[in-house]
C-alpha positions as CSV (number, residue, x, y, z in Angstrom):
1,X,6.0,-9.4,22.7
2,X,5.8,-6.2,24.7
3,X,6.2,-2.4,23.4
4,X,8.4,-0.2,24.2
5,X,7.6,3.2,24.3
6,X,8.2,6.4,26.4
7,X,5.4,7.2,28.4
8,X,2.0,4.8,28.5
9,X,-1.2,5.7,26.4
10,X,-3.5,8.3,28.7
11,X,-6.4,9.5,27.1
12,X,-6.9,12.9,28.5
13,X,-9.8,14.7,28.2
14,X,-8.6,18.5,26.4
15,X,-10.5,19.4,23.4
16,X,-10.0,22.1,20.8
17,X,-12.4,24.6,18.7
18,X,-10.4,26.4,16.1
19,X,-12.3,29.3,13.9
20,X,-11.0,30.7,10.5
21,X,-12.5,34.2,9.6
22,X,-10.2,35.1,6.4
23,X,-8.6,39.0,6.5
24,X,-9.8,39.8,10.2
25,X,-7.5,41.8,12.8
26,X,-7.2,39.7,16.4
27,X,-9.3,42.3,18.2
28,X,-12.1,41.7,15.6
29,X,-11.7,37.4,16.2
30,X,-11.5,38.1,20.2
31,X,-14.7,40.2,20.4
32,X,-16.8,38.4,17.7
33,X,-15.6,35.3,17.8
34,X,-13.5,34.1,21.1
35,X,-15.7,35.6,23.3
36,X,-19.0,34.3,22.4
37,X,-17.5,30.8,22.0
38,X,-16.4,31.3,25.8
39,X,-18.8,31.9,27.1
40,X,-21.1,29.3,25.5
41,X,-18.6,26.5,26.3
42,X,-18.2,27.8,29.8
43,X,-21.8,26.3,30.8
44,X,-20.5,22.6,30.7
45,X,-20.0,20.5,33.3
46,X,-16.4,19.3,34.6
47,X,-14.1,22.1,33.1
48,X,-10.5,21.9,34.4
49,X,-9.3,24.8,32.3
50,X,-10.6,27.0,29.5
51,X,-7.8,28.7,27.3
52,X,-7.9,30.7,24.3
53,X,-5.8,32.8,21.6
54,X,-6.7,35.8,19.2
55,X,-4.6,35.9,16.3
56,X,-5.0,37.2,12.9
57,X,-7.8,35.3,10.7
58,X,-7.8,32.6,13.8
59,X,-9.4,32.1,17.0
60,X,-8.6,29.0,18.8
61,X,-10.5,27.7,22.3
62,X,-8.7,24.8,24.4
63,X,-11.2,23.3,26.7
64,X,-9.3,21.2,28.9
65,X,-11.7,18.7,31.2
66,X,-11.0,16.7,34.8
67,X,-9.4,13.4,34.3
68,X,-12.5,11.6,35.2
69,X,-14.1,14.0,31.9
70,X,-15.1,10.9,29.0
71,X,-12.9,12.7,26.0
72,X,-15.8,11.5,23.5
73,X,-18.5,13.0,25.9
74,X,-16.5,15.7,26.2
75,X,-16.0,16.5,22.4
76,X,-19.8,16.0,21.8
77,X,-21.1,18.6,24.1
78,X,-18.5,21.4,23.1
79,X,-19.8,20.4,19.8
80,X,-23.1,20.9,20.7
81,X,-22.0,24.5,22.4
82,X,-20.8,25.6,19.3
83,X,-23.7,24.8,17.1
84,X,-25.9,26.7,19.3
85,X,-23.5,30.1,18.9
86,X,-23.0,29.6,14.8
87,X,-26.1,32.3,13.9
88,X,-24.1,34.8,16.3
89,X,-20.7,34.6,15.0
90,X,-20.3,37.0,11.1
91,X,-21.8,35.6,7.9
92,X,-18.7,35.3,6.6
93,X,-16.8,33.1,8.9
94,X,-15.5,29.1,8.1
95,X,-16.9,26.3,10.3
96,X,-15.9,25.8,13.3
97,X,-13.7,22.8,13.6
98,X,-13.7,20.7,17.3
99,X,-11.9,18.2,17.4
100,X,-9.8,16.0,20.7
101,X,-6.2,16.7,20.9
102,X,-4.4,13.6,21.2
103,X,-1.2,14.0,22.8
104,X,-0.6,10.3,21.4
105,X,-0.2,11.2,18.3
106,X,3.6,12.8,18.4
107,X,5.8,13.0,15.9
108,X,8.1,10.3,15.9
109,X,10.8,10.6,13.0
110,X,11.5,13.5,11.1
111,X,13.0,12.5,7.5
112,X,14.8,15.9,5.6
113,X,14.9,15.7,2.2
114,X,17.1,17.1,-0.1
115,X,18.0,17.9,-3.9
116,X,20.1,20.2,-6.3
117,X,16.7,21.4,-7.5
118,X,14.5,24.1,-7.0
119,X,11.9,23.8,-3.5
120,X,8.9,23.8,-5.5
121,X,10.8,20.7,-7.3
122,X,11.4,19.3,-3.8
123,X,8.2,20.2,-2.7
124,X,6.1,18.8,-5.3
125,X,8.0,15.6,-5.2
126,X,8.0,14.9,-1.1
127,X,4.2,15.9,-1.5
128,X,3.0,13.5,-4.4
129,X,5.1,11.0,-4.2
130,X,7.0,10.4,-0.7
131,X,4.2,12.1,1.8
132,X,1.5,9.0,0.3
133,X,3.9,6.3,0.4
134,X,4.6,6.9,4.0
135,X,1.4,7.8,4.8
136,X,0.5,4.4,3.8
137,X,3.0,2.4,6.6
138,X,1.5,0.3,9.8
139,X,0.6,2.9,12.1
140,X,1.7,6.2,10.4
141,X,-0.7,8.6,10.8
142,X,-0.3,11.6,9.4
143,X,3.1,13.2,7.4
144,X,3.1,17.0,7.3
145,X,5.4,18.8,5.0
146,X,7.3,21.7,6.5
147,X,9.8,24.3,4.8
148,X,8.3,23.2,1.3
149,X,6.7,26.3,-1.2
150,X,3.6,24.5,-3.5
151,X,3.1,25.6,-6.8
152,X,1.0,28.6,-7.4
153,X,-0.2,30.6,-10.0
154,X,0.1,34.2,-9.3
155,X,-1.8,37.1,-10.3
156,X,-0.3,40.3,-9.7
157,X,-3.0,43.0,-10.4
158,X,-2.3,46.6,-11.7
159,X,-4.7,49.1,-9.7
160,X,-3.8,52.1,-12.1
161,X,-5.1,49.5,-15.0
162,X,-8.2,47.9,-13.0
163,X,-9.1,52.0,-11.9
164,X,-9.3,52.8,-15.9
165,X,-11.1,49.8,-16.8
166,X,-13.4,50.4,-13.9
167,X,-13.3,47.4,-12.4
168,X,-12.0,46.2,-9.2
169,X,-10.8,42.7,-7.8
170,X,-14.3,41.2,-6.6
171,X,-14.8,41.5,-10.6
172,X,-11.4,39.4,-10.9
173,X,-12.5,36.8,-8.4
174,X,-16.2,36.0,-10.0
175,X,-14.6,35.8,-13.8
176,X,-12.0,33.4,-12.5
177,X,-14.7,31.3,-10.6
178,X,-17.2,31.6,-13.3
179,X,-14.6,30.7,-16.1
180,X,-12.7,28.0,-14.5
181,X,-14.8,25.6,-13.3
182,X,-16.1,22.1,-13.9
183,X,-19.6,21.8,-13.5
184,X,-21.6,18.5,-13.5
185,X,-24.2,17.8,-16.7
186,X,-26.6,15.3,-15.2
187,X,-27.1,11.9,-17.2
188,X,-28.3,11.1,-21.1
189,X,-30.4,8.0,-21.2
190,X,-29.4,6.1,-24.5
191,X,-31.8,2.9,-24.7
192,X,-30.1,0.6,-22.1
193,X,-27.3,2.7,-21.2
194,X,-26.2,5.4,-19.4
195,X,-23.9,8.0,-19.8
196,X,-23.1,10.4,-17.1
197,X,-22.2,14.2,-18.8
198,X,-19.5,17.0,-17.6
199,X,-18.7,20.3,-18.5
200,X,-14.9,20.8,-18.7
201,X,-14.6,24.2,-18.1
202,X,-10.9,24.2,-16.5
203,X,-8.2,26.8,-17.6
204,X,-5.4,23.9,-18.3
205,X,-2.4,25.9,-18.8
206,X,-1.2,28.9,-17.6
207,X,-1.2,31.5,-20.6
208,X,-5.1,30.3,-20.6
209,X,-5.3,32.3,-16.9
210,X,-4.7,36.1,-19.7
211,X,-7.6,34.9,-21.7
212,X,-10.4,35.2,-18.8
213,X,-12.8,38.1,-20.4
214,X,-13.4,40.5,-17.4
215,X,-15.7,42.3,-19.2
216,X,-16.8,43.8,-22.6
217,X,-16.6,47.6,-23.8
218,X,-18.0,48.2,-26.8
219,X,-18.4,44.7,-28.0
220,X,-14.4,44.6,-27.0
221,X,-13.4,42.0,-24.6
222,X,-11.1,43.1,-21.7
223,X,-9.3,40.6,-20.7
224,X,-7.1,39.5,-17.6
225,X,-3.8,39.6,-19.0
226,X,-4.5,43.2,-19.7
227,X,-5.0,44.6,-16.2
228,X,-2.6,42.0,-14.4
229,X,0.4,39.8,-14.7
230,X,0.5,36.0,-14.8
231,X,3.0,33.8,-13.0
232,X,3.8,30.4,-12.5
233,X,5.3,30.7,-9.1
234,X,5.1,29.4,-5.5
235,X,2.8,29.9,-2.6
236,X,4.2,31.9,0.3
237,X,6.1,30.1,2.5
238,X,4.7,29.8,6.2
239,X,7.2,27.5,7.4
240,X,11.0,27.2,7.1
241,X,13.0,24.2,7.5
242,X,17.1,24.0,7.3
243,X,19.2,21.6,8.6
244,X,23.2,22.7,9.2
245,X,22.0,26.1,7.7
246,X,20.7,25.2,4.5
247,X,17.5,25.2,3.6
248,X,15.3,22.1,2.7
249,X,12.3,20.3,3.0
250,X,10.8,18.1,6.0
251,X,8.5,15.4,6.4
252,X,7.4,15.2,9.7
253,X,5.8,11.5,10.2
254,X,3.4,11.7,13.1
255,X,1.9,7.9,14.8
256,X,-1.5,7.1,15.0
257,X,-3.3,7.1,18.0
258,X,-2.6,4.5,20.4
259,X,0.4,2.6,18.5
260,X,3.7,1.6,19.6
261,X,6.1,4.4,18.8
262,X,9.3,2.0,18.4
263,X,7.4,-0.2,15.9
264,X,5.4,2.5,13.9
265,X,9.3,4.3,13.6
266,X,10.8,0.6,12.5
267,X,8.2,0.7,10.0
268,X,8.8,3.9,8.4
269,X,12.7,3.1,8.5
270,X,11.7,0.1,6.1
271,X,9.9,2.1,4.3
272,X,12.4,4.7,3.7
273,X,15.0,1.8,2.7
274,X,12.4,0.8,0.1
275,X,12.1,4.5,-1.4
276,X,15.7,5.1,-1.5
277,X,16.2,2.2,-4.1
278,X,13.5,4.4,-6.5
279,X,14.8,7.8,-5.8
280,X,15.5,10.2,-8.8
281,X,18.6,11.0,-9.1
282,X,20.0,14.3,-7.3
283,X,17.6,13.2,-4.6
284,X,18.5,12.3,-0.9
285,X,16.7,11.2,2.9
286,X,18.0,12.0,5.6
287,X,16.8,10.9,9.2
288,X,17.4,14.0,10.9
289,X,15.2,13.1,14.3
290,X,14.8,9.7,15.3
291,X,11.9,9.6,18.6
292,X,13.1,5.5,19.1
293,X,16.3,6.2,19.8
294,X,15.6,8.0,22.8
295,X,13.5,5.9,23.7
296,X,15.1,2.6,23.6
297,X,18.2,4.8,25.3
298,X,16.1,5.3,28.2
299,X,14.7,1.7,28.5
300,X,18.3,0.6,28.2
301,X,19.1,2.8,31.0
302,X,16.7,1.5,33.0
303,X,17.1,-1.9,32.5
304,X,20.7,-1.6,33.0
305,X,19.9,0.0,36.9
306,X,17.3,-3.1,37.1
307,X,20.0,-5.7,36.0
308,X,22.7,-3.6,38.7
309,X,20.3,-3.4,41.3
310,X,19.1,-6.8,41.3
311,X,23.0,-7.7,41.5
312,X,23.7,-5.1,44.2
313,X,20.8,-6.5,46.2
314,X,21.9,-10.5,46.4
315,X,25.6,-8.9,47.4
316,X,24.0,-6.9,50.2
317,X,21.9,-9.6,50.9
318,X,25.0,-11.8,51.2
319,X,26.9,-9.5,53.4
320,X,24.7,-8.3,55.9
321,X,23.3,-12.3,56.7
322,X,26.2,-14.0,55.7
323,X,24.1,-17.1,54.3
324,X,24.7,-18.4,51.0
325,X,20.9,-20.0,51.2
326,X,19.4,-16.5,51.7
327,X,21.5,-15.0,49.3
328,X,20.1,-17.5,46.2
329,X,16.7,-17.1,47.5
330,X,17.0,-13.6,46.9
331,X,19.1,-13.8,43.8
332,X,16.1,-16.4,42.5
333,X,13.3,-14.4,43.9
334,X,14.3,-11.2,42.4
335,X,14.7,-12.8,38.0
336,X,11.2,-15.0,39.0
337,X,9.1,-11.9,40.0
338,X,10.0,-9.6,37.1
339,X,9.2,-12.4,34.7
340,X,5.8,-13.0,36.2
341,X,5.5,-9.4,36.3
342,X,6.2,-9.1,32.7
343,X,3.6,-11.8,32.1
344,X,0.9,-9.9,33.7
345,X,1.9,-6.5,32.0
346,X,1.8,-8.4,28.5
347,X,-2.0,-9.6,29.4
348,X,-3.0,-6.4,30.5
349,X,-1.8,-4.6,27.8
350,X,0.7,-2.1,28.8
351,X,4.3,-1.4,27.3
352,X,7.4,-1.1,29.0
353,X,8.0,2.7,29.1
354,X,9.8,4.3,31.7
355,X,7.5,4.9,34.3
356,X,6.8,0.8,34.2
357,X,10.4,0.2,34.3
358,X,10.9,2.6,37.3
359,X,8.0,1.2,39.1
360,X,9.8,-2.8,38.7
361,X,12.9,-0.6,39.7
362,X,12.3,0.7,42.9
363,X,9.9,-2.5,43.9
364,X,13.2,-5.0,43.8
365,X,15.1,-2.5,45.9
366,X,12.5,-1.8,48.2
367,X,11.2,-5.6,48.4
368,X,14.9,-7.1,48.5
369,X,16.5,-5.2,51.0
370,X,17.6,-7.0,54.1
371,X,15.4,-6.4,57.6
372,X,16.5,-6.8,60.6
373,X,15.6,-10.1,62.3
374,X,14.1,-9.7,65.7
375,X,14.3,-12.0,68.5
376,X,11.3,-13.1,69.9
377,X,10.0,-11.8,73.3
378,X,11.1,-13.7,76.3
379,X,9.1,-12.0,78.5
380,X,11.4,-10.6,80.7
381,X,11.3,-7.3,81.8
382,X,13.4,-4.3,80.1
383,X,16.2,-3.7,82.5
384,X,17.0,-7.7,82.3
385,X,16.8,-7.1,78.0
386,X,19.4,-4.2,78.5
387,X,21.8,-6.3,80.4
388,X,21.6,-9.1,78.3
């Protein structure tokens, strides 16, 4: 009945404020942005550490608080910072996101999949179809995909063709949102029913994209496909994956908070036997990382030296007294008080990971080594103890 894991569940208190500001250089995001988050967050009470990096379009603030911090105090009050800084920071920026980092929630098998198929094939498919049915196993908490390219549609804009039509790309972007959008068209009462109305105004395929009127010239529409090129490409890719050099695509499953990472990876391994039987063809999965397998390694390990030492102990115990009644007292003792301790770290809650392994460990080989027996005092004096 007891988990296994690697380390036990600490909740420490670190938390994290991450800013988007689309198109800005990192000494723009560290002056209008870091700093004035700083310094706002700097006013709370129980800081340990305050950490923060500048990078383009990004600014990210780790706030990391004493151990004796609450993390859900914690998070509320650099919340509460932030709010107060928001009519500082530029118009323009994204809202803040704060949220606890939760060192818990590790990755804890990494599943490659592969295909004699495009990326965007692969990616499509691991993101629709494999990425929810994971996502759905006992204690999976999250699957990111990394090395995959999304489909995209691309517009690649001709500035000698925009300059002669005089218009520029903020004109692009307001046709495309203005002519490809769904927009809601309240209710129509009919007697006893009712009937809820929309406005389908989505471009549905991709020669639709050239038809978006920019603007009109004399009563002649210009269109998109006349200042630009339409593609039905990929997205950029901002991660690369490749196992034995060649490139593919990951799905990195990552636990929930607080689980067991042995039983969430057992999971996922049943489910991945159940997807393999409903694969396309051309399609593999490949179980490139494994997180349990350490991890039962190292509480094999460790039981082992438990099993050794407890053996070592009764021998030593044996040869130093030289009393077979001692010797399976000892050899008893050692099996009775690991079971009971077992007991109370099943009531309490804990796992067996390897510091709670070490800790049983070193108590049998500290609390079953032999002592020295002394002989009680006689009362005589300490030249007559030397002769004797």
């Amino acid at each position: 009945r007891l988990g296994v894991d690697r380390f036990p569940n600490i909740d420490i208190p670190t938390i994290s404020v991450t800013t988007r500001l689309p198109g800005a250089a990192p000494e723009q995001i560290e002056t209008e942005i870091t700093d004035k988050i700083e310094e706002s967050v700097n006013t709370i009470s129980g800081i340990d550490t305050l950490t923060s990096t500048s990078s383009e379009s990004i600014s990210q603030v780790v706030v990391s608080f004493k151990l004796e911090k609450n993390a859900d105090i914690a998070a509320q009050e650099v919340r509460d910072r932030v709010n107060r800084v928001m009519p500082q920071l530029p118009r323009t920026v994204l809202q803040p996101t704060v949220e606890k980092l939760d060192f818990q929630a590790s990755p804890v098998i990494t599943v490659a999949v592969t295909a004699d198929k495009p990326v965007r094939d692969i990616t499509e498919f691991a993101d629709r179809v494999l990425r929810r049915r994971l996502e759905s196993s006992d204690g999976v908490g999250q699957v990111v995909v990394i090395g995959g390219r999304k489909r995209q549609v691309n517009l690649w804009l001709d500035p000698t063709l925009l300059r002669a039509q005089k218009l520029s790309v903020n004109d692009v972007a307001r046709a495309l949102q203005s002519q490809n959008a769904d927009v809601p068209g309240g209710r129509l009462d009919q007697g006893s029913q009712s009937v809820t109305l929309r406005t389908r105004g989505r471009i549905e395929t991709i020669a639709g994209f050239g038809d978006v009127v920019l603007r009109e010239v004399n009563g002649h529409p210009v269109r998109l496909r006349d200042v630009a090129r339409v593609e039905d490409g990929m997205a950029e890719p901002r991660t690369q994956a490749s196992v034995n050099g060649e490139a593919t695509v990951l799905l990195q499953i990552r636990k929930q908070s607080g689980t067991n990472t042995v039983e969430v990876a057992n999971n996922v391994k049943q489910r991945l036997a159940e997807l393999a039987t409903i694969l396309p063809p051309g399609y593999q999965l490949r179980i490139v990382r494994d997180e349990a397998q350490f991890i039962e390694a190292s509480i094999a390990s460790v039981q082992e030296h438990l099993i050794v030492g407890s053996i070592l102990a009764a021998i030593v115990v044996f040869v130093f007294l030289g009393n077979i009644r001692s010797t399976m007292i000892a050899a008893i003792a050692i099996p009775t008080s690991i079971v009971a301790t077992f007991a109370l770290i099943w009531y309490m809650g804990f796992t067996l990971n390897m510091l709670t392994m070490l800790a049983l460990t070193t108590w049998c080989s500290a609390r079953c080594t032999p002592r020295p027996r002394r002989r009680p005092s006689t009362g005589s004096s300490t030249c007559s103890r030397r002769r004797k």
